[in-house]
C-alpha positions, 0 to 999 in steps of 0.5 A: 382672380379665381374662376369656378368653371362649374357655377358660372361665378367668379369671385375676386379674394384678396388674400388677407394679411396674417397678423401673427407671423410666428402662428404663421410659421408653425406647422398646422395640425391637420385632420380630415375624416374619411366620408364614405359615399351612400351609393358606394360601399367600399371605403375609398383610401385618403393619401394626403400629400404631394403624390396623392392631392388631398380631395374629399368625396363630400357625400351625404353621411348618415344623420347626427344630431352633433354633427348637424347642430355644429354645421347649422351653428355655423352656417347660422354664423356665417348668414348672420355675418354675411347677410347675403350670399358673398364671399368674405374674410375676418372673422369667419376665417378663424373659425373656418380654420378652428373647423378644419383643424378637427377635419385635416391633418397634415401628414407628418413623413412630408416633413415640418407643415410651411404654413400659408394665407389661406382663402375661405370661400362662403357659398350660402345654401337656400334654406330646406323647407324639410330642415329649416336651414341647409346643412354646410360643410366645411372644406378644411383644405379651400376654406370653402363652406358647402351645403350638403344637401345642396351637394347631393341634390345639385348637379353643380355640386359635382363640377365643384368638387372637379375644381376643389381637386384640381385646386388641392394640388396646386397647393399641395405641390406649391406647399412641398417645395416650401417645406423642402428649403426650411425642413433642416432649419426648423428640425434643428431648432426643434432639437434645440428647443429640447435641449433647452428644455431639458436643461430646464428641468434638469436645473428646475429639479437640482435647484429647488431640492438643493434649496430645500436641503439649504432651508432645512440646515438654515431651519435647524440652525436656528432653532438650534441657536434659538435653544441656545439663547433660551438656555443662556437667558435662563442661565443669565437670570439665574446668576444675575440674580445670585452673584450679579454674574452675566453670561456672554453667549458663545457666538463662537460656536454657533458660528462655526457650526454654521460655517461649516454646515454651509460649506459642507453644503457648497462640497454636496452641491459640488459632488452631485454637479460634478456628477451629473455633469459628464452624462450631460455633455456626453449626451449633448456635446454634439450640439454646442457646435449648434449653439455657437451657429446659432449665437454667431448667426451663421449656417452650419456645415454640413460636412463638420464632424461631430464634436464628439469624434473630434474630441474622441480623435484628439486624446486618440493623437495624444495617446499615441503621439506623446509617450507619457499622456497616458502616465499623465491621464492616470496622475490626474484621474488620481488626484481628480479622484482623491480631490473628488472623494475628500470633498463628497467625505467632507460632504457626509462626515463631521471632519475638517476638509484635510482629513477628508482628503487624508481618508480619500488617498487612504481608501485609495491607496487601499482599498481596505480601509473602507472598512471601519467607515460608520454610518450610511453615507460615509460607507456610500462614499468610501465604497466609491473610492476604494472601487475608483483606487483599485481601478486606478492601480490595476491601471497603474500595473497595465501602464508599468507591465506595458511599459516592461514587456515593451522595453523588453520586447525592444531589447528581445528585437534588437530596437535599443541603440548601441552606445559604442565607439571605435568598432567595427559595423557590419551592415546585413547578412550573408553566409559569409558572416560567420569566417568574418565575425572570426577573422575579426576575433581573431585580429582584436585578440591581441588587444583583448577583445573589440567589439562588432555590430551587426544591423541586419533586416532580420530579428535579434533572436534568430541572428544570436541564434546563427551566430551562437551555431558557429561554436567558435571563441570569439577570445574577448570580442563581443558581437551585439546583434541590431535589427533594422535596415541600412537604408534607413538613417535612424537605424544607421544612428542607432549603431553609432554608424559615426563612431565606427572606426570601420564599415563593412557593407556585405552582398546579400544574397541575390543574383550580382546586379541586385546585390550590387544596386542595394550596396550602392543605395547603403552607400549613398545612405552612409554618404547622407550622415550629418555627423559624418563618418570617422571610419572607412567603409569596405563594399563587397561587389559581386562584378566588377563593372559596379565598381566604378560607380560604387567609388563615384558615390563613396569618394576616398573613404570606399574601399571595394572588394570584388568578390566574383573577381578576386575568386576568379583570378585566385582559382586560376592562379592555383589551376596553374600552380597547385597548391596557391589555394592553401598559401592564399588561405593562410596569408589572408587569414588572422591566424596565420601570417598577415600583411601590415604596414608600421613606420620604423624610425630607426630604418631611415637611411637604409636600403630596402636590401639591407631591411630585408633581413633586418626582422628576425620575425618578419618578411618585408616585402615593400615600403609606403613611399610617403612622399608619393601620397602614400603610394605602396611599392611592392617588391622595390629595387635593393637599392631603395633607400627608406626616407622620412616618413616611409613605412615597411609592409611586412608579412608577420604574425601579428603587429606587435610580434615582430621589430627590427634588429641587428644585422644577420651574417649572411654568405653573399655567394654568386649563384648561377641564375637559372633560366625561367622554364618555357610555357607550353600551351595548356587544355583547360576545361571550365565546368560551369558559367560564372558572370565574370568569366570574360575576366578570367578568360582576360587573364588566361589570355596574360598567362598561358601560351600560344596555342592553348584551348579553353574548352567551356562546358555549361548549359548555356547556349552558344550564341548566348555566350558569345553576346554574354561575352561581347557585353562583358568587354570581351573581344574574342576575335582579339584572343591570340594565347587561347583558343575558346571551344564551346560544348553545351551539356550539364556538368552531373549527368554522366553521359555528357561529360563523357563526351569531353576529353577529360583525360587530356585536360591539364587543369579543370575548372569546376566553377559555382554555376551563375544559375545558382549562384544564391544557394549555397548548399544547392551550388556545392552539392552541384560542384561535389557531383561534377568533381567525383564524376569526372575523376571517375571517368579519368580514373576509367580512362587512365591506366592503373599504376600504383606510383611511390607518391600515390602510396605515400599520400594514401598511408593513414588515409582510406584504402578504398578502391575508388579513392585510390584510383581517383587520387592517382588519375590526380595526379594527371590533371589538376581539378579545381573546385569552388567551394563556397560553404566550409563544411564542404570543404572537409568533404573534398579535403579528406578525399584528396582529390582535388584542390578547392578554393573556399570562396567565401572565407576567402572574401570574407578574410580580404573583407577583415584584412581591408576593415583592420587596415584599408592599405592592404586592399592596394596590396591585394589588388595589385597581387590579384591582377594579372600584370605587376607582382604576384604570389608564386611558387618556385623550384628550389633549383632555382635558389640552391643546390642539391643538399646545400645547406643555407639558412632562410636569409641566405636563400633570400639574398638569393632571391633579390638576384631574380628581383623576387621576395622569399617569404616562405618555403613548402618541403617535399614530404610536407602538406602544407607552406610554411610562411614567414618562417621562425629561426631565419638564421638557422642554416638547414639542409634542402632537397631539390624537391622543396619549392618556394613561396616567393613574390614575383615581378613578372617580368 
C-alpha cells in the first residue's frame, strides 16, 4: 500500500511476477539525461547511487519535434491501453523499462546492478487544447509516466517530485545492500565467462586452419593420385593393346605418401599445441582452482593461495630440498627439447622420424650444425634447436662450475668428513694448541707418524694458516683441520669422533666459568653419540670446583686436568725448590723422558728392590697392582713382590727404548742416614690474583712452617678477598703455618711496590692476574714489568757484592750493569713467574733473573701425556697433591761422601734406605737435571754441591 501524500490518491500495486529470472538477474544498463531547469541557469550535477539518491528535477525543456512525438506515441499508447486514468501493469512495464534504459544508468563503481520488480505507475494527463494531447515523461527509476506540462503548470506536481526523491532512496539503499552479498559471485562468474571465451576463440582460430591445411593435403593427394591413375590407364591401354600386358597401379606408393602426409600433419599439430600450450596456462592457471569450486559446487577460500605460487613454491622445495632436481630438470628440458625439434624437423622435412630425431640431438649437441639446413622451414626449425642446445649446455657448465666451486668451497672450509681411525681429536682452539699438536708429534715419531684432527669454530684456512706459523716438523704426523662446533652431533660424526682412540676437549679462551660450562656441554654432546666412543676423553678444566660434575656427566672414560690447579701447586712447588720448573718441563714433555707403564712377564716374582735396578735404560718408580683394579702405587716398599698381571711404571725415553736385564753388582754399603734439615718459617709474596689462590694457600698451609706470612698484593679490595676466599672453601681462622697479610696496589707502577718489603721475601710469586686471564700477550707483558720492577728495587736495596757464582753465570752472557745487579739481588730471593706465551719465555730465560713456569706448554704437555695413555693422569695427580709422594730435590749429602766415587744404581740403593726413588741427578756447574741418566753402572766421582732428583714419600 503506497501513499502519494501530495495528490491525495492512493493506488494499491501488486508487484508482478518476473517470468524470466536470468533477464532478472543481469545488471540493468541505465541512463538518465541531465534536465536543466528553465528558471535556473546552472547545471545542477546528478550523483546516482547509495550517498546521492537519484532524483530528476523534471523541468520544461526546450521543444523537439523527436522528443515531443516519442513522448505523444507513448502516452497515445498508454491512453489506448488504459482507457481511463489508472494504475496498470503488463505490457506497459516492457515498454516503460525499454524507455528508461535510454533515460537511467546505473553507475558502474557500485558494483554488479541486482535487478528487482519494478512498479510503474500511469498518471494519465488532460488533454491541451494548444498541443491536442499533454506531453508525458517517463521516470526510468518509479516507472511512473508524468505529464510535462501538467508538471510545470500544476503545483501537485512539485509534491510529486518530494515523494518520488524520497522513494528513489529507499530503493536505492535497498538495491546496495543486494548488490554488496552477490558482487564477488558474479565478478568471478564474469571472469569465467571470459576465460571460456577466450578458450573458444583460441579453439575456433587453430581448428579451422588446422583443417584447412588438412583439406588441403587431403586435396593435393588425390589429385595427385588421380594423375597417377590417368597415367596408369593410358599406359594400360597402350599395352593391352600391343602385347595384352595390364599394368597393376602402385597402390603402395600413393599409400605411404598418404600416410606420411598424415603423420607429419599430426607432428604440425603437436609442435603448434604444445607451444601455445604453457602461455595458456601460465596466463589462466590461476583459475582452475575456480573451475574445480565451480564443478564440485563449493565456495572458494578466500584465503587459498593462488596455483601459481603454489606450483612456483613447490619446484622452489625440490630445487633446494633434493640435490640432484636440477640435474634432473636439465636431462628432461633435454630430451623434451631433442623429442620436440625431431617431431617439428619431421613436421617440415621429408625424412623419416629417426632421422628427425638424429639431426634435433645433432643441432643440440652443436649448434653448427644448423647450418647446411635447406629451405625456410627447416632453417626456422634448426635455429630454434641450436638456440635451445646452447641454452642447455651453458646450463649444463653453471650446473658442473657450481657443483666444483661448491666441492671446492667445502674442502677450502673444512665441510668434508674425516675418514679416519685410531687418531687423536682435538675439539677447539686455544693457545695451548701449538706445544700440543708438537707434544703429539713427538710421542707418534716413534711409530712414523699418527694422525690428529682439529674441529674448531673457526675457518679451515685460518687454522692451516696458525698452525703452518709454528715452523716445527711435525716428523710423520698429519694435522687435518675441520670446521664446526662440537656441540653439534653431525659435526662431532663428521670427524669420526667414534674411532678416536683419544678426545682432548681443550678450555676456550674466556674467564674459567664460562670455559668450564662449554667443556660440560661438549661432554654431554660426546655422551649422546649413538655409536659410542672406543677412546678416552681428557677435559682441560680451569677450576677445579667444575671437576666433579664434569666426572658425573662423563663416567669412567673422562679423565680431567685441572689447568689453574696443576699451575699452581707446580709454582709452589718450585718457589720452595729452585729449579723444579726445568725437571717438571722435561719430564712432562716427549722430548725428553717420559712416565709409561708396560707389563714385563719375566719380572714376575721379584721384589720391587731388585726391578729397581733391572733396566739399563729406564727408572721404575711404582707397579700397576692388577689385582687392586689397576690401582697404581708409586714408590711401593722393597719388599714388594710383582704378581701376574702387574705392570712397571717407569720413567724412560721412549716405550720401546728400554727392556729389562740382567742384574748389575752393586755395593750394598751402610750409609749413615742424615736427618731432614728443619723448616724454618718463610715470607712469601703473591703479585697477582688467581681464581684458585684459596688452594694454593691450602698447600702453603701443607708446606711451610709455623710462623710463616703470606703477604698478597693485587688490586683486590680486602673485604672482597676474604668473601672470594670463604666462597672458595677456604677457612682463614683455621690456618695455623701461614699468617695472611694483605696490601692493595698494582704490581707495574713503582710507587706501589715500594712500599712492600721486597727485600725480606724469601720467594715471590708473580701470578698471571684473573683480570686478564683471557689475553695472553696482555697477562705476560703485565708479569714482565712487575718481574724487572722489583728486581730493581731489590737490586737498589741490597748491597753491591760481586760473589764467585754471580761471575761465573755471567761468563758468556751481557755484561750490562743492571743485568748484574738484578741477577745478584737473584740470589737473595727467588722470583717465580708464570708465564703463559713460549716467546716470552726467551725473554725471561737470557736474562737470568728469575725462574718461570710456562703454564700453558705445561698443560699442554699433562694434556699429550693423559691422551697417549689416560693412566698417567693418576701419576700426575697424585705427585701434584700436596699429601702422598712428590717431585724433590735433595743435597748429595744425603746420599754420599765428598768425592765418592759410586756409580747411579748405587746411590739409588742408597736412596731406598730413605724410602725415595733416584731418578736423576743435577751437577754443581750444570744448568740443567739430567733424568733418567745413561751408563747407570758406570761409577763417577760426585761433589757435595751436586743435588738429586728423587721422589719422595713425604713422610
Amino acid at each position: 500500500m503506497r501513499s502519494n501524500g501530495g495528490s491525495g490518491e492512493s493506488t494499491s500495486i501488486q508487484p508482478p511476477r518476473n517470468p524470466s529470472p536470468k533477464k532478472a538477474e543481469r545488471p540493468p544498463v541505465l541512463k538518465k539525461f541531465k534536465t536543466i531547469s528553465t528558471d535556473d541557469p546552472r547545471p545542477t550535477p546528478h550523483f546516482p547511487g547509495p550517498l546521492f539518491p537519484a532524483v530528476r528535477r523534471v523541468t520544461s525543456l526546450p521543444p523537439s519535434s523527436d522528443r515531443r512525438s516519442s513522448i505523444d506515441t507513448d502516452a497515445s499508447a498508454v491512453k489506448h491501453s488504459s482507457g481511463n486514468n489508472v494504475t496498470t501493469t503488463g505490457n506497459l512495464n516492457i515498454d516503460v523499462n525499454s524507455l528508461s534504459d535510454r533515460d537511467w544508468m546505473y553507475p558502474s563503481f557500485l558494483g554488479p546492478h541486482v535487478a528487482r520488480n519494478r512498479v510503474v505507475t500511469v498518471k494519465a494527463a488532460p488533454k491541451s487544447p494548444s498541443r491536442g494531447g499533454g506531453e508525458r515523461l517517463v521516470d526510468g527509476v518509479q516507472g511512473k509516466v508524468v505529464d510535462e506540462k501538467q508538471q510545470i503548470n500544476t503545483p501537485t506536481n512539485k509534491e510529486e517530485v518530494k515523494i518520488v526523491e524520497s522513494q528513489v532512496s529507499t530503493t536505492t539503499v535497498t538495491e546496495s545492500s543486494s548488490v554488496s552479498s552477490s558482487s564477488a559471485k558474479r565478478i568471478r562468474g564474469m571472469k569465467l565467462k571470459r576465460y571460456f571465451i577466450f578458450c573458444l576463440i583460441i579453439f575456433s582460430c587453430i581448428f579451422p586452419v588446422s583443417h584447412v591445411i588438412h583439406l588441403r593435403n587431403k586435396v593435393a593427394r588425390l589429385e595427385e593420385e588421380n594423375i597417377n591413375l590417368r597415367r596408369w590407364c593410358s599406359e594400360t591401354d597402350v599395352v593391352g593393346n600391343n602385347g595384352n600386358e595390364i599394368l597393376q597401379p602402385e597402390d603402395d606408393s600413393s599409400l605411404k605418401f598418404f600416410g606420411k602426409a598424415d603423420s607429419r600433419t599430426v607432428a604440425l599439430y603437436t609442435v603448434v599445441f604444445t607451444l601455445i600450450m604453457p602461455f595458456v596456462l601460465y596466463k589462466y592457471l590461476d583459475y582452475l582452482p575456480q573451475i574445480k569450486n565451480i564443478s564440485k559446487r563449493t565456495r572458494p577460500n578466500k584465503e587459498e593461495v593462488p596455483l601459481k605460487k603454489r606450483v612456483a613454491y613447490m619446484v622452489d622445495v625440490c630445487f633446494s630440498v633434493y640435490p640432484y632436481a636440477k640435474l634432473l630438470a636439465l636431462l628432461f628440458a633435454t630430451i623434451f627439447l631433442i623429442g620436440f625439434g625431431g617431431l617439428a624437423l619431421y613436421a617440415v622435412s621429408d625424412g623419416s622420424l629417426a632421422e628427425a630425431l638424429w639431426l634435433s640431438w645433432a643441432f643440440v649437441a652443436d649448434s653448427g650444425n644448423h647450418a647446411d639446413s635447406v629451405g625456410t622451414g627447416p632453417r626456422i626449425v634448426s635455429v630454434s634447436i641450436s638456440s635451445g642446445g646452447m641454452l642447455i649446455f651453458a646450463m649444463m657448465l653453471g650446473l658442473v662450475s657450481d657443483a666444483i666451486s661448491e666441492k671446492v668451497d667445502s674442502l677450502r672450509k673444512g665441510k668434508s668428513e674425516v675418514i679416519e681411525k685410531n687418531h687423536i681429536l682435538i675439539l677447539g682452539w686455544s693457545d695451548k694448541l701449538g706445544s700440543l699438536l708438537k707434544q703429539l708429534a713427538i710421542a707418534n715419531k716413534s711409530v712414523g707418524g699418527g694422525v690428529v684432527v682439529v674441529l674448531a669454530e673457526r675457518d679451515k684456512e685460518e687454522m692451516e694458516m696458525d698452525i703452518a706459523k709454528l715452523e716445527f716438523d711435525f716428523m710423520g704426523t698429519s694435522v687435518i683441520c675441520r670446521s664446526g662446533s662440537p656441540l653439534i652431533l653431525a659435526d662431532l660424526k663428521k670427524v669420526s669422533v667414534s674411532k678416536a682412540r683419544a678426545i682432548i676437549v681443550l678450555a676456550s679462551d674466556e674467564n674459567a666459568d664460562q670455559s668450564d660450562a662449554r667443556a660440560l656441554r661438549v661432554v654431554l654432546s660426546l655422551t649422546g653419540v649413538k655409536e659410542g666412543l672406543r677412546g678416552h676423553v681428557v677435559v682441560e678444566m680451569s677450576d677445579i670446583d667444575n671437576e666433579p660434575l664434569v666426572k658425573l656427566v662423563g663416567g669412567d672414560l673422562i679423565e680431567t686436568v685441572v689447568a689453574h690447579d696443576v699451575i699452581g701447586r707446580l709454582m709452589i712447588q718450585c718457589a720452595l725448590q729452585p729449579g723444579l720448573a726445568q725437571i717438571w718441563e722435561d719430564i712432562l714433555g716427549f722430548e725428553n723422558d717420559e712416565f709409561y707403564i708396560k707389563r714385563w712377564p719375566q719380572l714376575d716374582g721379584m721384589r720391587f728392590e731388585d726391578v729397581l735396578i733391572s733396566f739399563p735404560d729406564a727408572v721404575p718408580c711404582g707397579v700397576k697392582v692388577a689385582a687392586d683394579n689397576g690401582k697404581i702405587i708409586l714408590n711401593p716398599g722393597d719388599n714388594y713382590v710383582l704378581k701376574e698381571g702387574d705392570e712397571v711404571l717407569v720413567i724412560a725415553e721412549d716405550d720401546d727404548t728400554y727392556a729389562p736385564g740382567r742384574l748389575p753388582e752393586v755395593r750394598r754399603v751402610d750409609f749413615p742416614k742424615v736427618p731432614e734439615l728443619p723448616k724454618y718459617p718463610e715470607k712469601i709474596l703473591f703479585c697477582g690474583w688467581r681464581r684458585d689462590i684459596d688452594d694454593m694457600i691450602m698447600v702453603l698451609e701443607a708446606f711451610l712452617a709455623p710462623g710463616s706470612e703470606l703477604w698478597m698484593f693485587n688490586e683486590v679490595p680486602e673485604k672482597e678477598r676474604e668473601r672470594k676466599l670463604i666462597d672458595g672453601g677456604l677457612n682463614i681462622s683455621s690456618l695455623e703455618n701461614i699468617r695472611l697479610v694483605h696490601r692493595e696496589g698494582n704490581a707495574v707502577i713503582r710507587r706501589h711496590l715500594e712500599s712492600l718489603p721486597l727485600e725480606t721475601f724469601d720467594s715471590i710469586l708473580i701470578l698471571a692476574d684473573e683480570s686478564l686471564e683471557d689475553s695472553v700477550v696482555h697477562s705476560d707483558s703485565r708479569s714482565l714489568a712487575t718481574l724487572l720492577l722489583i728486581r730493581d728495587i731489590q737490586s737498589k736495596r741490597l748491597p753491591h757484592k760481586d760473589s764467585k757464582s754471580t761471575s761465573l753465570r755471567l761468563a758468556g752472557f751481557s755484561h750490562s750493569s743492571w743485568i748484574r745487579e738484578m741477577q745478584q739481588a737473584s740470589d737473595k730471593s727467588i722470583i717465580i713467574s708464570e708465564i703463559l706465551d713460549s716467546r716470552t719465555r726467551n725473554l725471561v730465560s737470557v736474562s737470568r733473573i728469575s725462574d718461570y713456569v710456562l703454564s700453558n706448554e705445561l698443560v699442554s704437555m699433562a694434556l699429550a701425556m693423559v691422551a697417549e695413555d689416560k693412566q698417567i693422569n693418576r701419576v700426575l695427580e697424585e705427585l701434584f697433591a700436596e699429601e702422598g709422594n712428590e717431585m724433590c730435590i735433595k743435597p748429595a749429602e744425603f746420599y754420599l761422601f765428598d768425592q765418592e766415587e759410586l756409580c747411579f744404581y748405587d746411590i739409588m740403593i742408597r736412596g731406598r734406605e730413605r724410602r725415595e726413588i733416584v731418578i736423576g741427578y743435577r751437577l754443581a756447574h750444570s744448568e740443567r737435571a739430567v733424568i733418567n741418566p745413561p751408563r747407570k753402572s758406570e761409577p763417577r766421582k760426585w761433589s757435595l754441591d751436586d743435588v738429586f732428583v728423587v721422589i719422595s714419600s713425604g713422610s
